[in-house]
N, C-alpha and C positions, 0 to 999 in steps of 0.2 A: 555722557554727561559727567562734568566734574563739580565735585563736591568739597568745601574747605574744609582743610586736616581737621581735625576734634571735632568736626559736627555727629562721630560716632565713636564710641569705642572700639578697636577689634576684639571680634570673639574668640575666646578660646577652642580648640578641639585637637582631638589627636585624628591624627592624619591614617585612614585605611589603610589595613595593609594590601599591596599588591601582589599577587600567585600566578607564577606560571609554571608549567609542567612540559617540560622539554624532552624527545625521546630520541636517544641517539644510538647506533651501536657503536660495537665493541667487541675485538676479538674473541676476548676471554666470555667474557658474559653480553647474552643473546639482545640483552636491553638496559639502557643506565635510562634512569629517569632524575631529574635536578629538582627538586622544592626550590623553586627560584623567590626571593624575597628582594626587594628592592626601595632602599634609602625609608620606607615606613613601616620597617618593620627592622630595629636591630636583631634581633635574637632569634634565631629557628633551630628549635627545639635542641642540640647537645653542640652548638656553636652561635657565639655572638660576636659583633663589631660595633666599634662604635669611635668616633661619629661615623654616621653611614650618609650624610650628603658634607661634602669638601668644595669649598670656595676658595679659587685661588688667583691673585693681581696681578697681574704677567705683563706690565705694559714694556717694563726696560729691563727687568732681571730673573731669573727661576725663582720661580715660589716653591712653598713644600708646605707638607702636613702628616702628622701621623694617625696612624690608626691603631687602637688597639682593638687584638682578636683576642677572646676566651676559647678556652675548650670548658663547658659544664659536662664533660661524658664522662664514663668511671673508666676508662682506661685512653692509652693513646692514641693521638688524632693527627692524623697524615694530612697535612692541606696544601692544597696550590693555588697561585695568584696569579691572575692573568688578567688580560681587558678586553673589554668588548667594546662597542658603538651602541647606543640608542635611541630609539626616536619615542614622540608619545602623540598619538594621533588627536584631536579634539576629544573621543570620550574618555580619555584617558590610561587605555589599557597600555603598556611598555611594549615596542616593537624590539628585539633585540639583533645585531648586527654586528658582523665581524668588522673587527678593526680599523678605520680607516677607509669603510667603504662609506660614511654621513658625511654630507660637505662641507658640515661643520664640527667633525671629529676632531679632539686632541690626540687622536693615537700617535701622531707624526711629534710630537712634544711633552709625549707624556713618558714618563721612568717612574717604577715602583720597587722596592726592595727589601725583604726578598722576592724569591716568585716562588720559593715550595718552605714549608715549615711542618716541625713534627713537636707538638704539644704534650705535656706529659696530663693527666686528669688532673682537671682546674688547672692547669699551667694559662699563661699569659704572654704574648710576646706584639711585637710592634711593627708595624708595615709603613714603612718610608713613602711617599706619594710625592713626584716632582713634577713641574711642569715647567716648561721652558718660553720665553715670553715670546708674544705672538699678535698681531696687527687686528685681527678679531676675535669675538667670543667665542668657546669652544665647549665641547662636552663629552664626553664617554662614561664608562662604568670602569671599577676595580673589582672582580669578582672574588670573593674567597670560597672557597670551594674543599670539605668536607670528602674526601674517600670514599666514604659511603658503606654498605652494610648489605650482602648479597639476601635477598629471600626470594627462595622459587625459581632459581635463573635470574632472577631479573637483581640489578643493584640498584638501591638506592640513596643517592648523593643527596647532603644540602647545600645551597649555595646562596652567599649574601652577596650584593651589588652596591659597592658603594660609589655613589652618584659625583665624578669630580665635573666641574665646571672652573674651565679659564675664561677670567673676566678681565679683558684689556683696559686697563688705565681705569680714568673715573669715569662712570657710567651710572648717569640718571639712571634708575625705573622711570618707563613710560607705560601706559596701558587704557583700555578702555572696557566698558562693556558694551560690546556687540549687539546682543538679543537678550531678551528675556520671554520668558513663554509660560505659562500657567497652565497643564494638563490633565489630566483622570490618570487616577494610579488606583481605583479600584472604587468599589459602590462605596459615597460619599467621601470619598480620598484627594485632594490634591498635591501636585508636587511640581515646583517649581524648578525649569533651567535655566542655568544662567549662564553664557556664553562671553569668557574673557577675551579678549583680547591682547599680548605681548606686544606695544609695538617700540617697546626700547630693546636695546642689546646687551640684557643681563637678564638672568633668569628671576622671576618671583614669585610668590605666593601669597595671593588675594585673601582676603580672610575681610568676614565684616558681620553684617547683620542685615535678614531684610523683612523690611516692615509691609504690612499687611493694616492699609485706611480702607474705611469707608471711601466711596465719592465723593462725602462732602470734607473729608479730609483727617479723618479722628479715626487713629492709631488702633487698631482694635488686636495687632498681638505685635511681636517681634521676637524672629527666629535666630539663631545664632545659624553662620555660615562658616561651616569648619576651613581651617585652609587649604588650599590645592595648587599644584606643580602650575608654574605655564612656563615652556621654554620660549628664547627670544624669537620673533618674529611667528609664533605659534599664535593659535588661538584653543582655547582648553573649557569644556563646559563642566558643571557641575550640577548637579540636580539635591535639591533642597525639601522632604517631606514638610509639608504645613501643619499637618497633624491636627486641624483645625474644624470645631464645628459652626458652620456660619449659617447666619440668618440671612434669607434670601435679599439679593440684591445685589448693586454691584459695589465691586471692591478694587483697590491698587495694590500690585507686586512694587514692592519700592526697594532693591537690591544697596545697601550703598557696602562696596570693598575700597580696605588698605591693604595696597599690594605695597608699599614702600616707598611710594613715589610724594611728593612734595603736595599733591592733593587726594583726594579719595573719588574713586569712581563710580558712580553711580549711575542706575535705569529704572524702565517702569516698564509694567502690562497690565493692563484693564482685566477683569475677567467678572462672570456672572454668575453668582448663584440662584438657583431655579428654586420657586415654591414647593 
């Protein structure tokens, strides 16, 4: 369903952080484990970057971008730069993948520079991001990556993921919403998903508000709908607490998002509250 631009606000939110915990060996030490943070979360814990998602216009010439890395730790901090591939499935957790193995990777186009730095406590320094222009949209990660700090045998590394996307030439947002669904999330609890759909060739992020009528059509609350990832040609859900106590009967899910596109998207689902 499309909806004309200003019939809503978008709402504000900050964006979840995402966590993964990666185990890999190593000669020296039996176990490295990575605090992986990625594009919503700059900062973990004695390293930050920023900006940590890069947009870049690649349709006839390289693009660039910098990134500035802090060190917050009291002493010095050894880091390397490298890239990875990623995917994000519909619930949104980050799949991660080496280089150039996603069909729609920039690894083949992407340069970064440097690829190792040694920060002095609070030192500052800047990561060069290039990309080279390219017939379709692309995406990978720039990871920075933290030394790490041995306890127990085991090391542990942090690592940021800054999110770059090549976007050829001009490229509407397109998108829809798919589903909406209205379920039990606990005695008297609802929570609402809402399933976007990407179907233009540039990555966005929906953001809206969704209303909560009566049947006969009066407004009885409206929730803010923080923004979330949806890569091109993806479909990405969200799920929405209502946090609501309603008097029995039935009511409408009315979802409307601005993903950035030239109208706002909108859905509905019926649901019933019981006496």
């Amino acid at each position: 369903m499309r909806t004309s631009r200003g019939a809503v606000a978008g709402a504000g939110g900050a964006g979840r952080h995402r966590w993964a915990v990666v185990a890999a060996g190593l000669a020296r030490f039996p176990c490295v484990l990575l605090a992986t943070a990625v594009a919503a979360s700059p900062a973990v814990a004695q390293l930050s970057v920023q900006p940590v998602i890069v947009e870049l216009r690649t349709s006839d010439s390289a693009s660039a971008a910098l990134v500035a890395v802090r060190s917050e730790a009291d002493e010095a901090m050894q880091l390397r730069i490298y890239a990875a591939d990623f995917d994000q499935p519909e619930e949104g957790s980050h799949r991660f993948l080496e280089p150039g193995t996603h069909p729609r990777s920039c690894a083949e186009r992407l340069r970064f520079f440097p690829d190792d730095l040694v920060l002095a406590p609070g030192g500052e320094a800047e990561v060069r991001i290039e990309l080279d222009p390219g017939a379709s949209t692309c995406w990978s990660l720039v990871f920075v990556q933290g030394q790490g700090r041995e306890t127990g045998g085991i090391r542990i590394a942090q690592r940021i993921g800054v999110k770059v996307y090549g976007v050829a030439g001009r490229t509407d947002p397109a998108g829809e919403i798919g589903a909406v669904a209205v379920r039990e999330a606990g005695p008297g609890e609802r929570e609402v998903r809402i399933a976007f759909r990407n179907t233009g060739d540039a990555p966005v992020r929906p953001e809206g508000e969704l209303e909560v009528r009566t049947a006969e059509g009066d407004i009885v609350a409206v929730v803010p709908v923080p923004p979330f990832s949806v890569l091109p040609g993806r479909s990405r859900a969200t799920t929405v607490p209502l946090g609501l106590r309603l008097d029995a009967g039935r009511y409408l899910a009315i979802p409307i998002l601005d993903f950035g596109g030239d109208y706002l998207a909108g859905g509905q689902a019926t649901f019933e509250v019981g006496g």
